[in-house]
C-alpha positions as CSV (number, residue, x, y, z in Angstrom):
1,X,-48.4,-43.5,-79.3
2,X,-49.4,-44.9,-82.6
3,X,-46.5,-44.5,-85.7
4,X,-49.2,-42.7,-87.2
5,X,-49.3,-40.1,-84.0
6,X,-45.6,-40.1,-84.3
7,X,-46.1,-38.6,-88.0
8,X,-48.7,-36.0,-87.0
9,X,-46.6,-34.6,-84.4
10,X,-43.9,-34.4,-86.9
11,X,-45.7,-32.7,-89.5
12,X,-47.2,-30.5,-87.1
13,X,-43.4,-29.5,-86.3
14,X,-42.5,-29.4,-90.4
15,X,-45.7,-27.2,-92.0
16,X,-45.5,-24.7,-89.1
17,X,-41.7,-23.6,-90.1
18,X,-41.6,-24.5,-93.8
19,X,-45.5,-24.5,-94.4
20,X,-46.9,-27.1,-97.1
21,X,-48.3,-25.3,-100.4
22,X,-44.9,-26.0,-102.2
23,X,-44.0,-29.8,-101.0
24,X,-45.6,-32.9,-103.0
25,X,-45.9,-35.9,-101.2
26,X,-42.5,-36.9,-101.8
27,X,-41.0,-33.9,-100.7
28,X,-43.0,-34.4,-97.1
29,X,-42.1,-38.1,-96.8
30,X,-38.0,-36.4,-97.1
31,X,-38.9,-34.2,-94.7
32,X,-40.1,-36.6,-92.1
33,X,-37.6,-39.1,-93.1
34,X,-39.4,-41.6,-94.3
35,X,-40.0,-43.1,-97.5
36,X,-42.9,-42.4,-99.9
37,X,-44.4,-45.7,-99.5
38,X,-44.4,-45.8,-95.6
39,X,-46.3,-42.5,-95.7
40,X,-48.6,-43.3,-98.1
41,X,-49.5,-46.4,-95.5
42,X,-50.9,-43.7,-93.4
43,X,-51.8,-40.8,-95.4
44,X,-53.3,-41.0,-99.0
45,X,-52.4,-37.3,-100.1
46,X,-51.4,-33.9,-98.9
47,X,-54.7,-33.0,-97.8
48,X,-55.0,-35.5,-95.1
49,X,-51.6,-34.7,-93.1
50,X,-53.0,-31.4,-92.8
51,X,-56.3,-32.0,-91.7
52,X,-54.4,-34.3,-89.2
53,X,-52.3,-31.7,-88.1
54,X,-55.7,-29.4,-87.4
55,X,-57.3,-31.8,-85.8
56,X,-54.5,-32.2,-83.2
57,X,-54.8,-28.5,-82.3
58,X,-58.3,-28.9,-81.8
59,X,-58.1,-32.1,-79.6
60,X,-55.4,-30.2,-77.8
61,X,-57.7,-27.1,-77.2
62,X,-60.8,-29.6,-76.4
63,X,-58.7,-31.7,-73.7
64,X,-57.2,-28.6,-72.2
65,X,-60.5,-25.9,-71.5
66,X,-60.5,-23.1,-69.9
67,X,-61.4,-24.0,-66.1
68,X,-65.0,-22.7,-65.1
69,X,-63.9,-21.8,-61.2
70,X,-60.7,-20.8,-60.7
71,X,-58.1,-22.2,-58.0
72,X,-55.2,-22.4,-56.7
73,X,-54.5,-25.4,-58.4
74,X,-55.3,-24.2,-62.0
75,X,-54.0,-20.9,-62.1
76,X,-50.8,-21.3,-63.5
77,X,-51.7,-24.8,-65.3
78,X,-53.7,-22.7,-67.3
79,X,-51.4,-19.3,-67.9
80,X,-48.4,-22.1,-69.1
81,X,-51.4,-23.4,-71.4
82,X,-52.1,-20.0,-72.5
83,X,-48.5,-19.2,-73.2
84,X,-48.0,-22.9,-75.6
85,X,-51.3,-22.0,-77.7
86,X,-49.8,-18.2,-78.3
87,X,-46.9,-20.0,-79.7
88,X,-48.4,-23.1,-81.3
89,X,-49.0,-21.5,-84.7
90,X,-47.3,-19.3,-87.3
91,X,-48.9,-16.7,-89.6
92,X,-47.2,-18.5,-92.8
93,X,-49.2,-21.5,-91.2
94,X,-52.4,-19.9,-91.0
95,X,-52.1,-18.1,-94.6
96,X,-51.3,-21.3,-96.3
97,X,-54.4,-23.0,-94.7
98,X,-56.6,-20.1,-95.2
99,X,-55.8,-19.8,-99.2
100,X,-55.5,-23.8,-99.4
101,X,-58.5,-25.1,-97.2
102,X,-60.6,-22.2,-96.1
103,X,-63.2,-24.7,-94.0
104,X,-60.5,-26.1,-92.2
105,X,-59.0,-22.3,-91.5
106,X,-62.3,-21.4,-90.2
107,X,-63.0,-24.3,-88.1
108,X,-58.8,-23.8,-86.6
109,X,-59.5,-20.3,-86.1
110,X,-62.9,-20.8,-84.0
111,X,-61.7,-23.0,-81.9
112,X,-58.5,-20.8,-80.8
113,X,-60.9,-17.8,-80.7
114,X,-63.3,-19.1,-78.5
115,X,-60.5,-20.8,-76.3
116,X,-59.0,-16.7,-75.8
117,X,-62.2,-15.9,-75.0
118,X,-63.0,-18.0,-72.2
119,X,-58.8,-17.2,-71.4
120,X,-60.0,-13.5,-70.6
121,X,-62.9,-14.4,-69.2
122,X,-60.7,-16.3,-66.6
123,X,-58.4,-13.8,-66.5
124,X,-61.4,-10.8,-65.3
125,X,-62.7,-13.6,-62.5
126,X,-59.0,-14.2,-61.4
127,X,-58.8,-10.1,-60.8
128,X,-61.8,-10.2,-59.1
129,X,-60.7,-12.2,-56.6
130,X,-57.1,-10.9,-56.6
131,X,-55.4,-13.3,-57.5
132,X,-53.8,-11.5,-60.6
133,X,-53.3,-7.5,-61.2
134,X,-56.1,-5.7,-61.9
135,X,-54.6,-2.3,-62.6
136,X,-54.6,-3.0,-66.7
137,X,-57.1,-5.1,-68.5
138,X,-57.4,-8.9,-69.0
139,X,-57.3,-8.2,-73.0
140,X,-53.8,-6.4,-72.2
141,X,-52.5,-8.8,-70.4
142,X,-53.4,-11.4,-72.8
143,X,-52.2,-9.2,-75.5
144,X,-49.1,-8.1,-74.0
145,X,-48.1,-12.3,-73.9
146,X,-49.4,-12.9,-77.7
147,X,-47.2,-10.0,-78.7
148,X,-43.7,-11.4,-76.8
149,X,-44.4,-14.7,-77.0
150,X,-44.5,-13.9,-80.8
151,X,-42.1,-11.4,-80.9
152,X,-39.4,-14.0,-79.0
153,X,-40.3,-16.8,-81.9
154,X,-40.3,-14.7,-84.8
155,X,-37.0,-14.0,-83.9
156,X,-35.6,-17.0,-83.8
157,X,-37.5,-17.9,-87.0
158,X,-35.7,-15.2,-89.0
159,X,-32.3,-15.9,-87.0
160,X,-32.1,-12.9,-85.1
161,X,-31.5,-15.0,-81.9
162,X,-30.5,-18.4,-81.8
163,X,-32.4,-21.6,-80.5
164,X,-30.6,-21.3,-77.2
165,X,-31.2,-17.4,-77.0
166,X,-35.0,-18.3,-77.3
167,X,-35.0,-20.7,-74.9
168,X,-33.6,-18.5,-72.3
169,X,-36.3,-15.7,-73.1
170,X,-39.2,-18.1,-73.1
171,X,-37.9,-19.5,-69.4
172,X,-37.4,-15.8,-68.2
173,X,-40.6,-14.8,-69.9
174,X,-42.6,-17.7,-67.7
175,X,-40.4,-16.2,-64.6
176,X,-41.2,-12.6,-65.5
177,X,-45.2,-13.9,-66.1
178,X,-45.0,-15.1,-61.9
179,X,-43.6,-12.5,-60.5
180,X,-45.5,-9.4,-62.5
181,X,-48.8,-11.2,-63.1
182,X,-49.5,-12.9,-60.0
183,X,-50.7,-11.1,-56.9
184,X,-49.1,-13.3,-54.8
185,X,-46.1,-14.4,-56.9
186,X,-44.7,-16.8,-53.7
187,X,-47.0,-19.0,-55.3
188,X,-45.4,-22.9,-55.3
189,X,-44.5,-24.6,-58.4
190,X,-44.8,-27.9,-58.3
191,X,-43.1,-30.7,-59.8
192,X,-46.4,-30.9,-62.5
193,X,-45.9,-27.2,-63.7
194,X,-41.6,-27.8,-63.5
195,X,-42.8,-30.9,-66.1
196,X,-45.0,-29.2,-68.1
197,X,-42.8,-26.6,-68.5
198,X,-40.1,-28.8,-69.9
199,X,-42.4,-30.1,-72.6
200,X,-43.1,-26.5,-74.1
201,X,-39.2,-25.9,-74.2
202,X,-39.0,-29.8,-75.8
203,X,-41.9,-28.9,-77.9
204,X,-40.1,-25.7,-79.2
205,X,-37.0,-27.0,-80.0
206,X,-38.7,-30.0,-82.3
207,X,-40.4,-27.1,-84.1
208,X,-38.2,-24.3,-84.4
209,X,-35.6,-27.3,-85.0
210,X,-36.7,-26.8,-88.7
211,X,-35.5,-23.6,-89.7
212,X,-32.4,-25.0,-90.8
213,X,-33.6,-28.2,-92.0
């Protein structure tokens, strides 16, 4: 990873908490530790560290897609996915951007809306075949994680529940997911998923890291 892939990851972590309409350049390069010079080296103004930080969400969404057959294999690569997207944003995030840079906004929001689409999509073939409850709706289901998923980090954004206190509800949460989603909730979680798993947490506590900063 490059420095400057370093820096995007960190103000990906930074705008999403604090947001970026009241921070000069100076007040970023503080924020990331660094000194003005060294982030004018890789960014020439405000606009560009956010564009950066949109474009890694949209890389992330383009190198992840929604599989176009479902297997074993994929099922619950892709519901983990699912759950880090919900929980990669913020609405002070997505306000600042829409008032600030409306093109970008538009072109952040397509691409998350036609990732949940082919999400539900998946998720009517996966009750077809029975391989996940088909008793309720795919757009409940999906809608059921956006609003806990939400629910758990809003909390800890407003410090209702501590860091730690989220982490155990996002863990139970992905527990709770197997064994009420899943038709066959025996299903084996390998060592992959066990990873993956650990880099949501890892990425959440960088992030939510930042309330108190």
């Amino acid at each position: 990873m490059t420095p400057k892939e370093e820096l995007i990851i960190k103000f990906n972590h930074i705008i999403l908490i604090q947001g970026f309409d009241n921070f000069s350049m100076v007040d970023l390069a503080k924020m990331a530790g660094i000194s003005r010079a060294k982030l004018y080296i890789y960014f020439k103004n405000k606009d560009e560290i956010v564009q950066s930080v949109v474009q890694r969400h949209l890389e992330f969404l383009q190198k992840n897609p929604i599989p176009t057959k479902i297997e074993d294999e994929n099922l619950l690569p892709t519901i983990l996915n699912s759950l880090l997207l919900m929980g990669s944003t913020t609405e002070l995030f997505k306000t600042e951007l829409k008032q600030t840079y409306p093109q970008m906004y538009r072109q952040f929001s397509h691409g998350y809306e036609e990732y949940f689409q082919a999400l539900e999509k998946y998720y009517q073939i996966a009750q077809q075949q029975q391989l996940i409850i088909n008793d309720v709706s795919a757009e409940f289901l999906l809608f059921q994680n956006q609003i806990n998923i939400h629910g758990i980090l809003d909390n800890v954004r407003v410090n209702q529940i501590s860091l730690e206190k989220g982490e155990q509800y996002l863990k139970e949460y992905f527990i709770y997911q197997i064994h009420s989603l899943l038709v066959k909730p025996e299903v084996v979680i390998s060592d992959q998923i066990k990873t993956f798993a650990h880099t949501i947490i890892n990425e959440y506590y960088d992030t939510y890291a930042q309330i108190n900063n």
